[in-house]
N, CA, C and O atoms as a CHARMM CRD file, in Angstrom:
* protein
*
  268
    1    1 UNK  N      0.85400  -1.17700   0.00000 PROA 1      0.00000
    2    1 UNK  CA     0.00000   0.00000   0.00000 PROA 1      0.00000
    3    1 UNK  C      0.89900   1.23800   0.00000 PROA 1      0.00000
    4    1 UNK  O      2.04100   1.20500   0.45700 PROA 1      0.00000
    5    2 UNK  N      0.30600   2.40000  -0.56200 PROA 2      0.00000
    6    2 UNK  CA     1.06200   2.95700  -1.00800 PROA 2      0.00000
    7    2 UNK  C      1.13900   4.22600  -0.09200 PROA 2      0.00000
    8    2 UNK  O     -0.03600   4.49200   0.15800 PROA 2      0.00000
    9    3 UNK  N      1.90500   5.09100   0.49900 PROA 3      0.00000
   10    3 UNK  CA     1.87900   6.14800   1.61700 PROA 3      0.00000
   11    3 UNK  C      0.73600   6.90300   1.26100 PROA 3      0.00000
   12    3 UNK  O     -0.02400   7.27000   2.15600 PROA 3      0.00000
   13    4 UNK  N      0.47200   7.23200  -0.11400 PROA 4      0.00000
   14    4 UNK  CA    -0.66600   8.20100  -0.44700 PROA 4      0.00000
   15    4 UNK  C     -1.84800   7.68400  -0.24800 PROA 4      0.00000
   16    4 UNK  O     -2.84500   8.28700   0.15000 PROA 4      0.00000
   17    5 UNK  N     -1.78400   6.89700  -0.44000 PROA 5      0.00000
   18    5 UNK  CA    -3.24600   5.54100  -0.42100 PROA 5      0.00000
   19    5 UNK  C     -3.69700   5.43400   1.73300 PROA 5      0.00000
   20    5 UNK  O     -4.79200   5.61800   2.26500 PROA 5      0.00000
   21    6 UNK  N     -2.66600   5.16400   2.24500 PROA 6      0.00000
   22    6 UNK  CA    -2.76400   5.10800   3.72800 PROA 6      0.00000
   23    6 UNK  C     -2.79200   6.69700   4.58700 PROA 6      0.00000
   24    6 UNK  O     -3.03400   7.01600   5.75100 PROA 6      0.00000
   25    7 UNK  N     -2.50000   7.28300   3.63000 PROA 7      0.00000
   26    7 UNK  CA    -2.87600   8.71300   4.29300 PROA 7      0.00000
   27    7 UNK  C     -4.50400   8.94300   4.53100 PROA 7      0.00000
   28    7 UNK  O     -5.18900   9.09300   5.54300 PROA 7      0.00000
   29    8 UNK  N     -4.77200   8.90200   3.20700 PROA 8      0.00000
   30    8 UNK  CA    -6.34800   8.80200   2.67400 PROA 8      0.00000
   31    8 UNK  C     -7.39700   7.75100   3.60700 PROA 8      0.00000
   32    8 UNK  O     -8.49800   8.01900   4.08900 PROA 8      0.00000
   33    9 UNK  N     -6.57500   6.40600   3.66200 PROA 9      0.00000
   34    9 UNK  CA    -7.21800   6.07000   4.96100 PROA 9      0.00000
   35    9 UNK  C     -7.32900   6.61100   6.25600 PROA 9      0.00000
   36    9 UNK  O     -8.33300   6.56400   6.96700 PROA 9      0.00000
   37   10 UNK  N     -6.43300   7.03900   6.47800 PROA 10     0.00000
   38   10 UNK  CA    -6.24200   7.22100   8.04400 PROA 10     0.00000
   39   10 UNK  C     -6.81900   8.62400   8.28700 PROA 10     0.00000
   40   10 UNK  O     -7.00400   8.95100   9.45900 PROA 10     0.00000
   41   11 UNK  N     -7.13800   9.52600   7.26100 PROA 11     0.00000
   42   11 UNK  CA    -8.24300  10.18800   7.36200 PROA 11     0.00000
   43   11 UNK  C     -9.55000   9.78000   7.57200 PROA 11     0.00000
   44   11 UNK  O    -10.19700   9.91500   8.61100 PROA 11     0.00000
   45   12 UNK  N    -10.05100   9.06300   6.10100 PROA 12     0.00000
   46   12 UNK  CA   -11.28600   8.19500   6.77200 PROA 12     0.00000
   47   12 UNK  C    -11.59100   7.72400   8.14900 PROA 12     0.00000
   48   12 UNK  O    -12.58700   7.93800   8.84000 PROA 12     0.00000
   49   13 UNK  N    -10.32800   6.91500   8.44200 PROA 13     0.00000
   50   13 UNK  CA   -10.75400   6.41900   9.95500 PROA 13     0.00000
   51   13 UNK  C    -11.07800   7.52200  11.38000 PROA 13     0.00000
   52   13 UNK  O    -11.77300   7.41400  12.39100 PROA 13     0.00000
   53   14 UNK  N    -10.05900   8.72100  10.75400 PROA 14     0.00000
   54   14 UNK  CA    -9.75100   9.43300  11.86600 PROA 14     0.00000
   55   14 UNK  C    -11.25100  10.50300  12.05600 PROA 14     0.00000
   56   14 UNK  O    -11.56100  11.55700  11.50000 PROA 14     0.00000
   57   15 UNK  N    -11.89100   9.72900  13.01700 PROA 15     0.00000
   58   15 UNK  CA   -13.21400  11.50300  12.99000 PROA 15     0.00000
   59   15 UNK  C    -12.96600  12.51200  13.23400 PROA 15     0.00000
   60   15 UNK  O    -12.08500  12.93900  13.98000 PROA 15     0.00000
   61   16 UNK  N    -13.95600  13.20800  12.44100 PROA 16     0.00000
   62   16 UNK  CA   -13.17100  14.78700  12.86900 PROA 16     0.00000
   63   16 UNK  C    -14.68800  15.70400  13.59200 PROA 16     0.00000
   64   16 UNK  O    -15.87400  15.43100  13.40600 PROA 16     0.00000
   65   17 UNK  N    -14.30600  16.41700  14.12800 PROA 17     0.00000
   66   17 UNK  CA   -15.31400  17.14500  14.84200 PROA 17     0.00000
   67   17 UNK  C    -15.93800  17.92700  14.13500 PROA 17     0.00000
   68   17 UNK  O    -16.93500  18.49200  14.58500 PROA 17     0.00000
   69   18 UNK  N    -15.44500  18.16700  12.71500 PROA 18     0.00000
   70   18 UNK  CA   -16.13500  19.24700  11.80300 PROA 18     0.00000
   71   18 UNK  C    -17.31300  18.34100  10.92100 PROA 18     0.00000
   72   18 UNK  O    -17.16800  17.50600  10.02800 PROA 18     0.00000
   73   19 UNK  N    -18.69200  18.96200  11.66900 PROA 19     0.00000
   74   19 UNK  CA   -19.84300  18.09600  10.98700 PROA 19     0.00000
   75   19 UNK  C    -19.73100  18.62900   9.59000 PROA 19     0.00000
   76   19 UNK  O    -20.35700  17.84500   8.87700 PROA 19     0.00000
   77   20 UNK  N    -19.37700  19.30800   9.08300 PROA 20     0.00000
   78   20 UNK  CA   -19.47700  19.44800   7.35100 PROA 20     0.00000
   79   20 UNK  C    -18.39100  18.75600   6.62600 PROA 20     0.00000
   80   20 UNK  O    -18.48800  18.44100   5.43900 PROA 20     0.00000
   81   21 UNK  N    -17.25700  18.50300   7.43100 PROA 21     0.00000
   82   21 UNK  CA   -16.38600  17.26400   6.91100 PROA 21     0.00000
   83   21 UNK  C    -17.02200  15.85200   6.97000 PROA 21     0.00000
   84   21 UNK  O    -17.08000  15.21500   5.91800 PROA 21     0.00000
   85   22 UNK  N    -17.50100  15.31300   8.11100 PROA 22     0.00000
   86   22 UNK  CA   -18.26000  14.21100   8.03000 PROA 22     0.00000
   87   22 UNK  C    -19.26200  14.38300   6.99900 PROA 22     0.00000
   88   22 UNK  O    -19.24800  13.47900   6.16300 PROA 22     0.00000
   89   23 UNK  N    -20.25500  15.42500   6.79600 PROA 23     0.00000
   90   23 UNK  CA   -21.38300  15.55500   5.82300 PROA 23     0.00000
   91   23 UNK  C    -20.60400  15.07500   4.43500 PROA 23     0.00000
   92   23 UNK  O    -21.00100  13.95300   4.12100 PROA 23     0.00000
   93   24 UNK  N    -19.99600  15.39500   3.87000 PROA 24     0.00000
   94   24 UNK  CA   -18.87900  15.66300   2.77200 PROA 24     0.00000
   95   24 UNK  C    -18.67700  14.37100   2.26700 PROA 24     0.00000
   96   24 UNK  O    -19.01200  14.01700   1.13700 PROA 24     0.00000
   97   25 UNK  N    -17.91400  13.39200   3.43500 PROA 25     0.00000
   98   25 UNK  CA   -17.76100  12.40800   3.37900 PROA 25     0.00000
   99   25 UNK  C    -19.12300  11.14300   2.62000 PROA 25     0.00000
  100   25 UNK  O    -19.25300  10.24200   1.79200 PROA 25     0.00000
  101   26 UNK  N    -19.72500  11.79200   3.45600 PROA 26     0.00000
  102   26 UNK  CA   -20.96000  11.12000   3.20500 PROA 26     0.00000
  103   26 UNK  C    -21.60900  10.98200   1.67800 PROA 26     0.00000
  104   26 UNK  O    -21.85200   9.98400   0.99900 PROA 26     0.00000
  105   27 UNK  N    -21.79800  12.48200   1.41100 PROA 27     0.00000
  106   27 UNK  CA   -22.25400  12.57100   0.25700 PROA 27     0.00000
  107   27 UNK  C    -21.22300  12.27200  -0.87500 PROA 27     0.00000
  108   27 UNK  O    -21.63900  12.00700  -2.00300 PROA 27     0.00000
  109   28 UNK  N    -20.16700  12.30000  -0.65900 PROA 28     0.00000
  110   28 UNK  CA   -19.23300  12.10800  -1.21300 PROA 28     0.00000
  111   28 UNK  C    -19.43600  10.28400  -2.11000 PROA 28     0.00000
  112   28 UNK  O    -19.55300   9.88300  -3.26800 PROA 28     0.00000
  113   29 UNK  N    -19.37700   9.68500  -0.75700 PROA 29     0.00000
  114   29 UNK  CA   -19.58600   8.10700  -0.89200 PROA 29     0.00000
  115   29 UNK  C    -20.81400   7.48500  -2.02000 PROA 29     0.00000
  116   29 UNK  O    -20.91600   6.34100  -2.46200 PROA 29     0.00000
  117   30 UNK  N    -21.63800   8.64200  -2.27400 PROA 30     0.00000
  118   30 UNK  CA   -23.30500   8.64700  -3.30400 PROA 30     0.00000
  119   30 UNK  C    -22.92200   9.36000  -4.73500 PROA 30     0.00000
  120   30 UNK  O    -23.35300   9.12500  -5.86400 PROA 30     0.00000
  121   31 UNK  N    -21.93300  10.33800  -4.26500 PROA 31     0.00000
  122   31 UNK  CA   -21.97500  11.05000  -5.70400 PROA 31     0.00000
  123   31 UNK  C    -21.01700  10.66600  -6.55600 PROA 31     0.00000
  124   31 UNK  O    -19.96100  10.69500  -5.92400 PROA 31     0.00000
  125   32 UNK  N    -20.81400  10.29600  -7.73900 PROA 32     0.00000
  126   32 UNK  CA   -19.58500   9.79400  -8.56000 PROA 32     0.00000
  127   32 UNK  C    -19.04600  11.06800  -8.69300 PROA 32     0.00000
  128   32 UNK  O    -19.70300  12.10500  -8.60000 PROA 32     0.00000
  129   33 UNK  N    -17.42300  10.96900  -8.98900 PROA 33     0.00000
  130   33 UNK  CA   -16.60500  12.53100  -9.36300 PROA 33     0.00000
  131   33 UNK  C    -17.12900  12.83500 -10.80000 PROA 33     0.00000
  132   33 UNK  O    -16.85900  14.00100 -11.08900 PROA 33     0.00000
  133   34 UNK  N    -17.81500  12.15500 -11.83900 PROA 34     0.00000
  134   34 UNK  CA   -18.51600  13.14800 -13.24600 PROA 34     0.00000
  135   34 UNK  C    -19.39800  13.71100 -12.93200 PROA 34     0.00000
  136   34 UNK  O    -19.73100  14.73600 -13.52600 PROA 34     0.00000
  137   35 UNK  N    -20.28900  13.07200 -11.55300 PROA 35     0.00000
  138   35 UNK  CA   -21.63100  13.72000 -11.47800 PROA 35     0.00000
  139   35 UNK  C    -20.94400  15.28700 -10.72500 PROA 35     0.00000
  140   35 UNK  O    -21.49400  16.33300 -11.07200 PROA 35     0.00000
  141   36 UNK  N    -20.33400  15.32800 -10.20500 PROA 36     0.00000
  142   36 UNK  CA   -19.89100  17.07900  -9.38100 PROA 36     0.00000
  143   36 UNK  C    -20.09200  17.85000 -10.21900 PROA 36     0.00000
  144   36 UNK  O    -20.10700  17.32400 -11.33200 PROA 36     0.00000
  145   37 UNK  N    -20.30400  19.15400 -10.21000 PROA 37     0.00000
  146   37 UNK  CA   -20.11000  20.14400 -10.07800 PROA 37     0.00000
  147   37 UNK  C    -18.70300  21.07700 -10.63600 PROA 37     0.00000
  148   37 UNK  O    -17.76500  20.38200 -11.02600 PROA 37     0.00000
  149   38 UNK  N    -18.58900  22.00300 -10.67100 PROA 38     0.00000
  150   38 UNK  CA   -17.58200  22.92300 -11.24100 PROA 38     0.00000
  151   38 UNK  C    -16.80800  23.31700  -9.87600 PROA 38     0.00000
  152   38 UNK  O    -15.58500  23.26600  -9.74600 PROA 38     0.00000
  153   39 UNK  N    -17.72300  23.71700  -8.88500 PROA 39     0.00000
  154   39 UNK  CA   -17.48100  24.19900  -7.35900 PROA 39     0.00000
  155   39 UNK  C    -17.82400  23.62500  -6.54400 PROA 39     0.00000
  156   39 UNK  O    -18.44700  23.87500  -5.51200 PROA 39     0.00000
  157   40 UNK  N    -17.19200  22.31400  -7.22300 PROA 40     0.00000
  158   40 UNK  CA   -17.48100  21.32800  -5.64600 PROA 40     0.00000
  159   40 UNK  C    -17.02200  21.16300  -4.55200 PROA 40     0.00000
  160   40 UNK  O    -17.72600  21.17500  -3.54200 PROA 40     0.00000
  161   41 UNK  N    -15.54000  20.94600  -4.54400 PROA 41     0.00000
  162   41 UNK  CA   -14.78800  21.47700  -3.71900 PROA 41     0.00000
  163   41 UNK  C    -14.46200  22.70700  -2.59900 PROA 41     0.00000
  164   41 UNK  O    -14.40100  22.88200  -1.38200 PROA 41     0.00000
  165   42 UNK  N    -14.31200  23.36000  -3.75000 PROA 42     0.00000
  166   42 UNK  CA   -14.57700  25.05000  -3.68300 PROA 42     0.00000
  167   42 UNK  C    -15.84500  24.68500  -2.06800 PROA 42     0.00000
  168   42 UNK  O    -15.50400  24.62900  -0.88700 PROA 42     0.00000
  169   43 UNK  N    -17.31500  24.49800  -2.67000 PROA 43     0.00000
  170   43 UNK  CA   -18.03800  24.79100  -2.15200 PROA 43     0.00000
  171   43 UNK  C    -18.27700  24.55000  -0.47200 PROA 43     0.00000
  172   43 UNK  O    -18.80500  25.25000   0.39300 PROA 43     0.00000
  173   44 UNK  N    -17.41200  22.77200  -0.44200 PROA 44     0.00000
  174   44 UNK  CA   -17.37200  21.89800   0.98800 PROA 44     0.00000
  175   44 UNK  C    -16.03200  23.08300   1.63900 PROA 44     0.00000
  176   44 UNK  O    -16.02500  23.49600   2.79900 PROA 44     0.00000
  177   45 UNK  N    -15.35600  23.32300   0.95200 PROA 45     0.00000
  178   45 UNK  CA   -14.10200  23.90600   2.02200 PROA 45     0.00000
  179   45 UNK  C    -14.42000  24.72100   2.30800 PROA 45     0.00000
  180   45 UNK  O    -13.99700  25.05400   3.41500 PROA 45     0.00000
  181   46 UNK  N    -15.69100  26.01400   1.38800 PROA 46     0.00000
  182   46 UNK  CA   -16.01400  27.23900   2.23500 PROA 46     0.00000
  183   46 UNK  C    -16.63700  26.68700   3.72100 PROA 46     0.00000
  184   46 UNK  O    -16.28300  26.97400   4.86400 PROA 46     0.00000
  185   47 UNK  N    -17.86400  25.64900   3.16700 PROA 47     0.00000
  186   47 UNK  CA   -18.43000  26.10400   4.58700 PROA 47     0.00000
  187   47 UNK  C    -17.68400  25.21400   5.61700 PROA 47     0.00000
  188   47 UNK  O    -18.26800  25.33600   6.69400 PROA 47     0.00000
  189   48 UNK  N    -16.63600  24.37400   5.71900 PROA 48     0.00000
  190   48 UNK  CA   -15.35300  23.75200   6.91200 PROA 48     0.00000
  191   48 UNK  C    -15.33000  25.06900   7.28800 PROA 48     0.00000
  192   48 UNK  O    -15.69800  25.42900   8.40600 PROA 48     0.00000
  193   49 UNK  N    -14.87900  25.90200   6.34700 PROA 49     0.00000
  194   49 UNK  CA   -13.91300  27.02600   7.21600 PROA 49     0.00000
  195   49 UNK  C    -15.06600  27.46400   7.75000 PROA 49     0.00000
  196   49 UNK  O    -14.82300  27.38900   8.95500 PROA 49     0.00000
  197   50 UNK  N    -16.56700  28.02400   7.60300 PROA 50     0.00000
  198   50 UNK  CA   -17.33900  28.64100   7.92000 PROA 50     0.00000
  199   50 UNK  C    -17.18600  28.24200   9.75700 PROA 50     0.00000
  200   50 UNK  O    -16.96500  28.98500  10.71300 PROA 50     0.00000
  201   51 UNK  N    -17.44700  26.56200   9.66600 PROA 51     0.00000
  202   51 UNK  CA   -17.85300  26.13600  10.71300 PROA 51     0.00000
  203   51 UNK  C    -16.55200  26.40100  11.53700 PROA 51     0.00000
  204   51 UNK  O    -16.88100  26.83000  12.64200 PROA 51     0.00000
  205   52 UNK  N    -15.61200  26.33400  11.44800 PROA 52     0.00000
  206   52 UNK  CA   -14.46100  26.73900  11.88400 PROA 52     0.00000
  207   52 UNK  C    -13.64500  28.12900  12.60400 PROA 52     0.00000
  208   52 UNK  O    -12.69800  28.25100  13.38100 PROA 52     0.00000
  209   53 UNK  N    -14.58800  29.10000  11.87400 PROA 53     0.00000
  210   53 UNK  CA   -14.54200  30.22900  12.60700 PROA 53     0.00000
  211   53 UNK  C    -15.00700  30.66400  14.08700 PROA 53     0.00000
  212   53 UNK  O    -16.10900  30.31000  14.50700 PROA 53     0.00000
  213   54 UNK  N    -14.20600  31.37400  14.79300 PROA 54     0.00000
  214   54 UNK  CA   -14.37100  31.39100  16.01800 PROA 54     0.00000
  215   54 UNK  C    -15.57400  32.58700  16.21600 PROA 54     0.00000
  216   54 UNK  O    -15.91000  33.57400  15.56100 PROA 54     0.00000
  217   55 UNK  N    -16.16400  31.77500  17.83100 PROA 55     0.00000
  218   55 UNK  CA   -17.56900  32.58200  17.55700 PROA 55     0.00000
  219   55 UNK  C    -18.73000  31.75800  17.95900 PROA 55     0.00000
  220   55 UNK  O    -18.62300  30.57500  18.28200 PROA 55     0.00000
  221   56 UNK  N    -19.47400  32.19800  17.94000 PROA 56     0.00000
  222   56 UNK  CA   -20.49000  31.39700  18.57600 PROA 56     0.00000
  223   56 UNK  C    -21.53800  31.37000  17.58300 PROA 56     0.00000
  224   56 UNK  O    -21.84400  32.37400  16.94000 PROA 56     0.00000
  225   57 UNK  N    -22.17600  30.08800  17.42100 PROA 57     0.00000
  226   57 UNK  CA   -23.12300  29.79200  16.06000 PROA 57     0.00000
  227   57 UNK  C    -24.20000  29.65500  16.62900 PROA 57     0.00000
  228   57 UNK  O    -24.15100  28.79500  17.50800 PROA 57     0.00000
  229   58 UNK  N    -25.47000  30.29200  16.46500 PROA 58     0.00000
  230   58 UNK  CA   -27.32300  30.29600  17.12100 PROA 58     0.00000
  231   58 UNK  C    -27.01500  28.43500  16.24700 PROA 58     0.00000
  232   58 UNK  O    -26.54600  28.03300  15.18300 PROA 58     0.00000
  233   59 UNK  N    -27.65200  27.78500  17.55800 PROA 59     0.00000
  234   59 UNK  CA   -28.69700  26.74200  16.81500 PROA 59     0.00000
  235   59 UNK  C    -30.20000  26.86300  16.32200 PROA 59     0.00000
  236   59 UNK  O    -30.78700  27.92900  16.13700 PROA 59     0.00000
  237   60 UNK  N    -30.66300  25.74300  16.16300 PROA 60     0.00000
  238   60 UNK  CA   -32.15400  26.02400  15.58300 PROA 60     0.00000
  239   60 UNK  C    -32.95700  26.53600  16.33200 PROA 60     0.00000
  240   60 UNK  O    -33.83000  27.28500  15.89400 PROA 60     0.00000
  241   61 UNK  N    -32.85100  26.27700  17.48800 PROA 61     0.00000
  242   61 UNK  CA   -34.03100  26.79500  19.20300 PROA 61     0.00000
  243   61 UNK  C    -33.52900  28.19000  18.97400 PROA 61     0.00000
  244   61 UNK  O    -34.28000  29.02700  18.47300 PROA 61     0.00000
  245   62 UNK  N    -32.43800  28.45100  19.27600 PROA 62     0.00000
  246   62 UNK  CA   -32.04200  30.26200  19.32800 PROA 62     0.00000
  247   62 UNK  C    -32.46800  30.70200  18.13600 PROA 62     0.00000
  248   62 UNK  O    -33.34900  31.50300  18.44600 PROA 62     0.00000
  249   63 UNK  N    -32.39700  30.68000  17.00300 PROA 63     0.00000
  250   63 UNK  CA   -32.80800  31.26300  15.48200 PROA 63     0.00000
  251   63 UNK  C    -34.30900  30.97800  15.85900 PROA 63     0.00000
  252   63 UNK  O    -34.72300  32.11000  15.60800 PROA 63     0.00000
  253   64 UNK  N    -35.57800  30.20200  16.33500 PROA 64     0.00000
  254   64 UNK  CA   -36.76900  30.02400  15.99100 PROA 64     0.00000
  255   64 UNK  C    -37.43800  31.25800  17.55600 PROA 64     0.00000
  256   64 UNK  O    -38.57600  31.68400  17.75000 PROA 64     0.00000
  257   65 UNK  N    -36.18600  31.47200  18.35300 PROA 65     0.00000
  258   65 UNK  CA   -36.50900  32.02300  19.65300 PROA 65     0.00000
  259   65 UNK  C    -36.51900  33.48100  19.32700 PROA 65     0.00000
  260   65 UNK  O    -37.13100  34.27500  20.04000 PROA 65     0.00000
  261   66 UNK  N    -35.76400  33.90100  18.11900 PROA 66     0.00000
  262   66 UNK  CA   -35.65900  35.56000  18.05900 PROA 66     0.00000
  263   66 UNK  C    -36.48400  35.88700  17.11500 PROA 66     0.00000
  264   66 UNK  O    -36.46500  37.05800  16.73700 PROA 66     0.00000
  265   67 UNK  N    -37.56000  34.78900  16.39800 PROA 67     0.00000
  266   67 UNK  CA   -38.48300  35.18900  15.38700 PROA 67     0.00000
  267   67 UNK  C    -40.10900  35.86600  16.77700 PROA 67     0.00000
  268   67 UNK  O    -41.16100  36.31600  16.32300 PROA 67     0.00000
């Protein structure tokens, strides 16, 4: 096996706390690479970083609490 090949695993295995990396993954596993997009990539790394920014994020109760 090849170092590049076991990197790639050991990502897979390794969880990560960023739910839009797990999401990613996921959809990833359904979508073939012809079926993507132009900004596919592009699109999953904006919102990592989104979630990644420091700060505090409203969940759904707080967003339905200030309507």
């Amino acid at each position: 096996m090849t170092a590049e090949i076991r990197a790639i695993l050991d990502r897979l295995r390794t969880p990560t706390d960023n739910v839009v990396t797990r999401a990613r993954r996921m959809v990833e596993a359904h979508v073939p690479e012809d079926r993507r997009g132009p900004g596919w990539d592009r699109h999953w790394r904006e919102l990592e970083a989104y979630l990644e920014l420091p700060g505090q994020w409203p969940g759904k109760a707080e967003v339905e609490e200030d309507r």
